[in-house]
One Martini backbone bead per residue (centre of mass of N, CA, C, O) as a GRO file, in nm:
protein
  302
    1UNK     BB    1   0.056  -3.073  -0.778
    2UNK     BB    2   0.281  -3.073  -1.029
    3UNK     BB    3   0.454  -3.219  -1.169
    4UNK     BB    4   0.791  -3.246  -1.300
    5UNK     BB    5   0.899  -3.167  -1.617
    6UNK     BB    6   1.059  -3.358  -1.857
    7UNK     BB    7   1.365  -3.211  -2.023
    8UNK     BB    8   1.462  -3.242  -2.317
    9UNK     BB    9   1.844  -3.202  -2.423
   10UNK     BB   10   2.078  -3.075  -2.478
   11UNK     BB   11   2.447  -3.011  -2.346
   12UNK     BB   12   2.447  -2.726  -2.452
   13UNK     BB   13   2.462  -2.427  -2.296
   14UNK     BB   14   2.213  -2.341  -2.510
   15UNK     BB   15   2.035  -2.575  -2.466
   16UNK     BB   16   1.980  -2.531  -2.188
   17UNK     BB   17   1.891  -2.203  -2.199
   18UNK     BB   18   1.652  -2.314  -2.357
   19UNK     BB   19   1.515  -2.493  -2.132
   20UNK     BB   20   1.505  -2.289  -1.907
   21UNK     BB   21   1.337  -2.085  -2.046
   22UNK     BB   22   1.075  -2.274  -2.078
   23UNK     BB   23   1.037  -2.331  -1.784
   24UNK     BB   24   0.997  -2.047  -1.697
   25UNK     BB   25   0.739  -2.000  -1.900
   26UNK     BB   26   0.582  -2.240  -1.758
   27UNK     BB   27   0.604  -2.239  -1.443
   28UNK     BB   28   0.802  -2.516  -1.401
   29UNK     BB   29   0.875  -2.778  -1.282
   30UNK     BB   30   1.197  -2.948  -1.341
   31UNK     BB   31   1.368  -3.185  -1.585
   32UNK     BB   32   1.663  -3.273  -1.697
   33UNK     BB   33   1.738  -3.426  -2.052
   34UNK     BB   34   2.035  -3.505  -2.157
   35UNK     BB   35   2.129  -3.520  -2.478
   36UNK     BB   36   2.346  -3.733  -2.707
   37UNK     BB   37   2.378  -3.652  -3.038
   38UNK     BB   38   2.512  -3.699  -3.332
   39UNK     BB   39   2.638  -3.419  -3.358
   40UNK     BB   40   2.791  -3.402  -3.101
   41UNK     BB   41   2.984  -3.624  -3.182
   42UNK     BB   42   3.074  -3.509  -3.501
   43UNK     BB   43   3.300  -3.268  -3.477
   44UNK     BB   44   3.461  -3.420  -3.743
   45UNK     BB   45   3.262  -3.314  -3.924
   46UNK     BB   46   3.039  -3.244  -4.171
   47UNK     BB   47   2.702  -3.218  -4.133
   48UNK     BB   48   2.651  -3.335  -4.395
   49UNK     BB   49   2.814  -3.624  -4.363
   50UNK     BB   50   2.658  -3.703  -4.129
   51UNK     BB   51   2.316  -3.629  -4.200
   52UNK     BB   52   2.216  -3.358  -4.143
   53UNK     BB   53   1.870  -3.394  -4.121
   54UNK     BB   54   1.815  -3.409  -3.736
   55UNK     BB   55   2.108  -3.476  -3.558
   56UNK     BB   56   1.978  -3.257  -3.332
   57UNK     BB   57   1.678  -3.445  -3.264
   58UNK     BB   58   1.635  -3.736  -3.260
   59UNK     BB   59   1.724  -3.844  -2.952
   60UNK     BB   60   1.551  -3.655  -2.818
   61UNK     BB   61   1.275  -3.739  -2.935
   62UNK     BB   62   1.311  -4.056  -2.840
   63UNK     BB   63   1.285  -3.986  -2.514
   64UNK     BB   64   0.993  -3.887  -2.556
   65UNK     BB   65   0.875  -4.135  -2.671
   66UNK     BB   66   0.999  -4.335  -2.419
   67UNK     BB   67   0.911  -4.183  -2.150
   68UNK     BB   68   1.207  -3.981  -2.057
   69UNK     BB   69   0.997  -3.755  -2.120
   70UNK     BB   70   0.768  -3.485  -2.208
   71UNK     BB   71   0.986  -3.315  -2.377
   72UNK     BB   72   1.110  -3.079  -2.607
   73UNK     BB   73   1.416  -2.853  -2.684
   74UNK     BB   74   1.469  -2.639  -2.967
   75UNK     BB   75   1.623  -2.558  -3.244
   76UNK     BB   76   1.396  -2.475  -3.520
   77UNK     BB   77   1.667  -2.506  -3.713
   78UNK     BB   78   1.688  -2.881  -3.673
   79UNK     BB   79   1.421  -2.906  -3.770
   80UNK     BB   80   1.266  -3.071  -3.987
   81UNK     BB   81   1.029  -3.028  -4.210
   82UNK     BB   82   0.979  -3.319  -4.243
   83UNK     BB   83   0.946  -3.625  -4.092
   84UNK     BB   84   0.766  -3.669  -3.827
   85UNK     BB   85   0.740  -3.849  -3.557
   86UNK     BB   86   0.546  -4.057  -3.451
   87UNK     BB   87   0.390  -3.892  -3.161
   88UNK     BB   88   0.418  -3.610  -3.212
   89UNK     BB   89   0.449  -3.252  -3.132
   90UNK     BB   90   0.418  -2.911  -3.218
   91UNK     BB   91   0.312  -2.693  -2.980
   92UNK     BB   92   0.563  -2.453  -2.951
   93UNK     BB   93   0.630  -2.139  -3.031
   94UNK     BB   94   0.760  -1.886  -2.789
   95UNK     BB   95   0.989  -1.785  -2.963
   96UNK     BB   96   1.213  -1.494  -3.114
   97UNK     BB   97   1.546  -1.414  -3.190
   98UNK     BB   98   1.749  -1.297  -3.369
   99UNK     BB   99   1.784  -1.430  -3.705
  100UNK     BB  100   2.045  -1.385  -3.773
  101UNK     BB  101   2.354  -1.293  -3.857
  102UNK     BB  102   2.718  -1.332  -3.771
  103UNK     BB  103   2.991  -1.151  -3.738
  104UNK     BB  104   3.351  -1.271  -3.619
  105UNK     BB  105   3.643  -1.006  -3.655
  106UNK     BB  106   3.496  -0.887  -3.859
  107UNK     BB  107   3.377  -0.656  -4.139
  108UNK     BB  108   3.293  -0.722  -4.475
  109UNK     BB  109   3.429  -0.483  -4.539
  110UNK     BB  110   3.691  -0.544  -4.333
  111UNK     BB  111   3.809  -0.781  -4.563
  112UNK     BB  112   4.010  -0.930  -4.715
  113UNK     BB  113   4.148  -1.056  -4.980
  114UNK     BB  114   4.112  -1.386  -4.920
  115UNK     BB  115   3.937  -1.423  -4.668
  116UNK     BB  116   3.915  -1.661  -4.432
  117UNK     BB  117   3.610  -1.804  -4.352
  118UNK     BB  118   3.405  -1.961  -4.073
  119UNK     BB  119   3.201  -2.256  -4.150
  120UNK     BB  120   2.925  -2.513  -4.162
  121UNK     BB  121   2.765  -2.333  -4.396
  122UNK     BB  122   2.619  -2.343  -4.730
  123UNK     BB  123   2.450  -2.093  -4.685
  124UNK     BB  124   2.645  -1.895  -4.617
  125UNK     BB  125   2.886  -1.955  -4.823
  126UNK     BB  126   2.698  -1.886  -5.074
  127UNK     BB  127   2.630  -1.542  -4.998
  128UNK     BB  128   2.927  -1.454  -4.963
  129UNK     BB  129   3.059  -1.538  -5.258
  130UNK     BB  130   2.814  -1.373  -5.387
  131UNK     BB  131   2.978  -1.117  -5.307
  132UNK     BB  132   3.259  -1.269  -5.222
  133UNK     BB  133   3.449  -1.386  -5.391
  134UNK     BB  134   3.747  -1.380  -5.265
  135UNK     BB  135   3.640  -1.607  -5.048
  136UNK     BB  136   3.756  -1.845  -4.793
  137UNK     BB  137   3.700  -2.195  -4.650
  138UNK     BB  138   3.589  -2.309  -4.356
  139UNK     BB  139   3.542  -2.495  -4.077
  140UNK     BB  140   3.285  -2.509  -3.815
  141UNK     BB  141   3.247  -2.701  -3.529
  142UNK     BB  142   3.050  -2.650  -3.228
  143UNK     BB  143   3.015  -2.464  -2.998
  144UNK     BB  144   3.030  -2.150  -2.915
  145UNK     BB  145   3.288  -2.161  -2.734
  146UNK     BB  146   3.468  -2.297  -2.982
  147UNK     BB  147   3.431  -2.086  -3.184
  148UNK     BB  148   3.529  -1.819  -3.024
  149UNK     BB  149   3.820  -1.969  -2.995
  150UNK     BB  150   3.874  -1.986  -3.299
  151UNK     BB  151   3.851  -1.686  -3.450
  152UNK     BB  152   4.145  -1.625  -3.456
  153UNK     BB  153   4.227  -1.807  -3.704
  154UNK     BB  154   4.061  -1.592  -3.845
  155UNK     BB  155   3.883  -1.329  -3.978
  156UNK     BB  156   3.617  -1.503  -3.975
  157UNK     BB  157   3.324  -1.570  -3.856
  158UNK     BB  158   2.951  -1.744  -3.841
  159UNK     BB  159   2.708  -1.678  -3.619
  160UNK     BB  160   2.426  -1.657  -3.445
  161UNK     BB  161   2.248  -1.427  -3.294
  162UNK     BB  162   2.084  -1.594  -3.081
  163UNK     BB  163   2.335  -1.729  -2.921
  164UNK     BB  164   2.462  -1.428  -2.859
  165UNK     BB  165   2.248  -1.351  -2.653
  166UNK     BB  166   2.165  -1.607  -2.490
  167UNK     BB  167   2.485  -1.588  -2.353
  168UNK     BB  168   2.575  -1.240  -2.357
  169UNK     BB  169   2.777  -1.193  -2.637
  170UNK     BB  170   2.712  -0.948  -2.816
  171UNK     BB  171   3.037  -0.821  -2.807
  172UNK     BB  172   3.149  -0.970  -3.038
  173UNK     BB  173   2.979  -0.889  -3.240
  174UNK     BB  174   3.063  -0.706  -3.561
  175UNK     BB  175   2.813  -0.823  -3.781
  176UNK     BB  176   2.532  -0.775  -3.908
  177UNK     BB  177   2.315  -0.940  -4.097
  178UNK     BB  178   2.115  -0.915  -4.335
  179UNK     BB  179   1.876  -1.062  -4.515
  180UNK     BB  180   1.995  -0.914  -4.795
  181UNK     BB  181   2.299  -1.099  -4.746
  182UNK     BB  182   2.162  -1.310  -4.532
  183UNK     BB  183   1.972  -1.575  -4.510
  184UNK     BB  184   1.860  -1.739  -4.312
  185UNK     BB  185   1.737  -1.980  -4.180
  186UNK     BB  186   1.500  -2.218  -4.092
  187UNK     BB  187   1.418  -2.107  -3.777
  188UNK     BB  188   1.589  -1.883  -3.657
  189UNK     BB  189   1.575  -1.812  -3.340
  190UNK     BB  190   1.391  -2.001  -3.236
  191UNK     BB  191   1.182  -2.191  -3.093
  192UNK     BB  192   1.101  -2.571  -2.991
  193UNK     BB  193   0.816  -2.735  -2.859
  194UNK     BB  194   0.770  -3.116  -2.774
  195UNK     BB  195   0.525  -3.397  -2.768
  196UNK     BB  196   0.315  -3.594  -2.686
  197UNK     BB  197   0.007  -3.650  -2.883
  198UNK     BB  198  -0.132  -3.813  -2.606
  199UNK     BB  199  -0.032  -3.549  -2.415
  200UNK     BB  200  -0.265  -3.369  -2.289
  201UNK     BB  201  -0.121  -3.212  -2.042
  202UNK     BB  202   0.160  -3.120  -2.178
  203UNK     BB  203   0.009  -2.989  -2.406
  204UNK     BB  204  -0.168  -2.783  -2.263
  205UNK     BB  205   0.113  -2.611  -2.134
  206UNK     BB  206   0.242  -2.570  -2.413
  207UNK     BB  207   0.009  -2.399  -2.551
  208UNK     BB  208   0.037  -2.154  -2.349
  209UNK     BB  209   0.345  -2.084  -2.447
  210UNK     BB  210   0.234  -1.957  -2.768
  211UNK     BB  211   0.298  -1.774  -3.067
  212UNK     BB  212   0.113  -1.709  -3.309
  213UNK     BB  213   0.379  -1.522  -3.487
  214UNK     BB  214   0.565  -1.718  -3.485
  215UNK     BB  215   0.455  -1.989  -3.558
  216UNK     BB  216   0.354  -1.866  -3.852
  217UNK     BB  217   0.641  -1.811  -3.965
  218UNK     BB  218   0.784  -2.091  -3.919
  219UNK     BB  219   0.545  -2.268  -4.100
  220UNK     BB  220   0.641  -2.123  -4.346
  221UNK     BB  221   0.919  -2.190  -4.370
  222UNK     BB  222   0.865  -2.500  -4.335
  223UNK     BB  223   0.722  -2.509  -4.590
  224UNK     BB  224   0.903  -2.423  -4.825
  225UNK     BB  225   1.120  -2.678  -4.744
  226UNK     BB  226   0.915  -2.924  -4.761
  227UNK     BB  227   0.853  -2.863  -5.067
  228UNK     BB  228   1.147  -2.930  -5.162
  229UNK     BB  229   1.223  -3.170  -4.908
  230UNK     BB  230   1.276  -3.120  -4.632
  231UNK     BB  231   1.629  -3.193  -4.725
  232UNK     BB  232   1.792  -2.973  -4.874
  233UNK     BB  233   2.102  -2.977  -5.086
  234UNK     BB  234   2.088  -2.696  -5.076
  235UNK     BB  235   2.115  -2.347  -5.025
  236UNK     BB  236   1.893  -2.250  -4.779
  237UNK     BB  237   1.662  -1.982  -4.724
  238UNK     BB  238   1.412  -1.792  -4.446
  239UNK     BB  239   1.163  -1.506  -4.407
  240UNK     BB  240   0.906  -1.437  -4.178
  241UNK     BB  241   0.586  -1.239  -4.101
  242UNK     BB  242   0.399  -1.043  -3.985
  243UNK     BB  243   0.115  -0.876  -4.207
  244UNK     BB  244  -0.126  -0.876  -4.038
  245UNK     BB  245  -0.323  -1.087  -4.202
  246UNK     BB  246  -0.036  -1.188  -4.298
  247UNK     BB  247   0.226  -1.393  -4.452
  248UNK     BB  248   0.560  -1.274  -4.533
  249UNK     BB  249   0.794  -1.455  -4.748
  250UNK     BB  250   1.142  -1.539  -4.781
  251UNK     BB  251   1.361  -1.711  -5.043
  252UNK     BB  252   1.616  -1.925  -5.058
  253UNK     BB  253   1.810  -2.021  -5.354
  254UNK     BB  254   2.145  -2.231  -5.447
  255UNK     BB  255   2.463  -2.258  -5.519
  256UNK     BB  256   2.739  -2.383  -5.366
  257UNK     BB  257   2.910  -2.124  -5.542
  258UNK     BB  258   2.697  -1.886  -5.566
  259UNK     BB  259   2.639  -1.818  -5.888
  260UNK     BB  260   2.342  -1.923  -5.811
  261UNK     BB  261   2.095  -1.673  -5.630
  262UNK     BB  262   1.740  -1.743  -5.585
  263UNK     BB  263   1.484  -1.532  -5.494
  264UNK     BB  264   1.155  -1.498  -5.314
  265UNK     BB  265   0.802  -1.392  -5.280
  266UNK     BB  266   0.530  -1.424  -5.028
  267UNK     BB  267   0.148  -1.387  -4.954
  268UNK     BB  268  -0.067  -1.497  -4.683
  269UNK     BB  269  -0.290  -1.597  -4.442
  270UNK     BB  270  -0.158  -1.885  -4.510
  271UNK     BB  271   0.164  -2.037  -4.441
  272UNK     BB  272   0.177  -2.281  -4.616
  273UNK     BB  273   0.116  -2.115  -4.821
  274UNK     BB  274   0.309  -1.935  -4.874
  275UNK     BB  275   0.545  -2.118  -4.842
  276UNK     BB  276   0.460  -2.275  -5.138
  277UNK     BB  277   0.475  -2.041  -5.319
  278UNK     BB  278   0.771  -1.964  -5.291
  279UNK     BB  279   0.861  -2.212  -5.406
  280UNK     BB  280   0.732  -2.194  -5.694
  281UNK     BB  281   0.878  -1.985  -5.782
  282UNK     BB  282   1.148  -2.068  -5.765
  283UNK     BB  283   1.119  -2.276  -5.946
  284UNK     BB  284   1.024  -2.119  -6.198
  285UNK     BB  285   1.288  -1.937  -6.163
  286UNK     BB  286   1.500  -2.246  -6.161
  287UNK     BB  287   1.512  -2.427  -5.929
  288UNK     BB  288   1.471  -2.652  -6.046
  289UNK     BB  289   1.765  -2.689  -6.179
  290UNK     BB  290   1.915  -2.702  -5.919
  291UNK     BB  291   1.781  -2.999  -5.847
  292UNK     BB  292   1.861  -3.155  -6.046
  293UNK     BB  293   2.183  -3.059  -6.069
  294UNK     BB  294   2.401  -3.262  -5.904
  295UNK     BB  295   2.689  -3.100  -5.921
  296UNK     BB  296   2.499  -2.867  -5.715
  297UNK     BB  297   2.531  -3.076  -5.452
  298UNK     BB  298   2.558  -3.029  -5.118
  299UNK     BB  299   2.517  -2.964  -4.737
  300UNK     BB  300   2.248  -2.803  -4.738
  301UNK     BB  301   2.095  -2.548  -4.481
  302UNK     BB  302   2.288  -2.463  -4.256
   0.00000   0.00000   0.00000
């Protein structure tokens, strides 16, 4: 008989049915291994100042590594685009719900004015504000239970469509935003499950429930950011999808103050060639100086 799988994972309601979800899926006796990451620590400060990239998957992924756990489970925008930890291996993304942002509190249409809208994510903000110059902002982190108990005090919040799924909370949501309107984070809505590379055993487990379709689209994703430098300190995201043989990928690139917002698409049969493309365009297409333009740095992705 297997022995029971140890799942490392954040402490948060969402991480945790995020892991049993995982364990489901693999049919397998598990031991969750709770870890308390930089980023659950720091919720009096925005994600950029506390160290952007990694805050909630550094501990978790060490955990593996120290071999006090045999995987990790991860929501997939979480994970850095480069430097992954030496020993480390993404086994599979095994599913993806839907990847939106949604409005709680109000319709986009139906904010007054000045209305004052909270996120802690200047991806976010800046796709907004290019939309709606008249809105200001706050900061909100904290969990989904946080967020939602704070959204009263203002006209509306911004969380993950995917998060109010997975905890039942659909009925939260006002207003699913489109990714014409606000273009997800890379890996939104994603699961992402790592292992050690030398562990052959886990490995073979966790590979056995991984979506091949959701993997190549996560992929070009991961790609387009790794492209930009793997930790983009500018407002960026991605949203790629499976299109017969190829790989279809859109992504964004803006200024924090939203004033300059630029797409771009590309498709390729190889997720990482697509994603390296649509980077490529956007340089071309001015991208290369919003990264160079220092004055328009700060936030990074999320």
């Amino acid at each position: 008989m297997p022995r029971p799988l140890r799942v490392a994972t954040r402490g948060s309601e969402l991480a945790r049915w995020q892991a049993q979800r995982v364990a489901t899926l693999l049919g397998a006796d598990t031991e969750l291994v709770v870890v308390s990451t930089t980023g659950d620590q720091r919720t009096d400060v925005p994600i950029h100042a506390v160290g952007g990239t990694g805050i909630f998957v550094k501990e978790v992924q060490q955990a593996v590594l120290d071999g006090r756990a045999d995987l990790a489970v991860h929501s997939a925008k979480d994970l850095p685009a480069s430097d992954a930890p030496e020993g480390l291996v993404l086994a599979a993304t095994p599913e993806r719900a839907d990847p939106r942002d949604v409005l709680v509190g109000s319709t986009l249409d139906a904010l007054p004015a000045g209305a004052r809208v909270a996120t802690g994510s200047v991806r976010r903000r800046a796709q907004l504000v290019a939309l709606r110059p008249d809105l200001t902002f706050a900061e909100l982190r904290g969990n989904i239970a946080t967020r939602l108990e704070r959204a009263a005090d203002f006209d509306a919040i911004v969380v993950a469509a995917a998060a109010l799924t997975r905890l039942g909370l659909e009925d939260r949501a006002d207003e699913y935003l489109e990714p014409s309107i606000v273009l997800p984070q890379v890996g939104q809505g994603a699961l992402a499950v790592e292992c050690r590379s030398d562990d052959d055993e886990t490995r073979a487990r966790v590979v056995a429930i991984d979506d091949v379709q959701v993997h190549a689209a996560v992929d070009a994703e991961r790609a387009y950011l790794a492209e930009l430098g793997g930790g983009c300190e500018l407002p960026c995201g991605a949203l790629a999808r499976v299109d017969g043989d190829e790989i279809a990928v859109e992504a964004l690139l803006a200024a924090n103050d939203g004033h300059v917002v630029l797409r771009a698409h590309a498709r390729d049969t190889d997720p990482v060639v697509a994603g390296r493309a649509v980077a490529a365009e956007l340089m071309d297409h001015g991208g290369r100086w919003l990264l160079e333009d220092s004055s328009l740095l700060g936030g990074g992705a999320a």
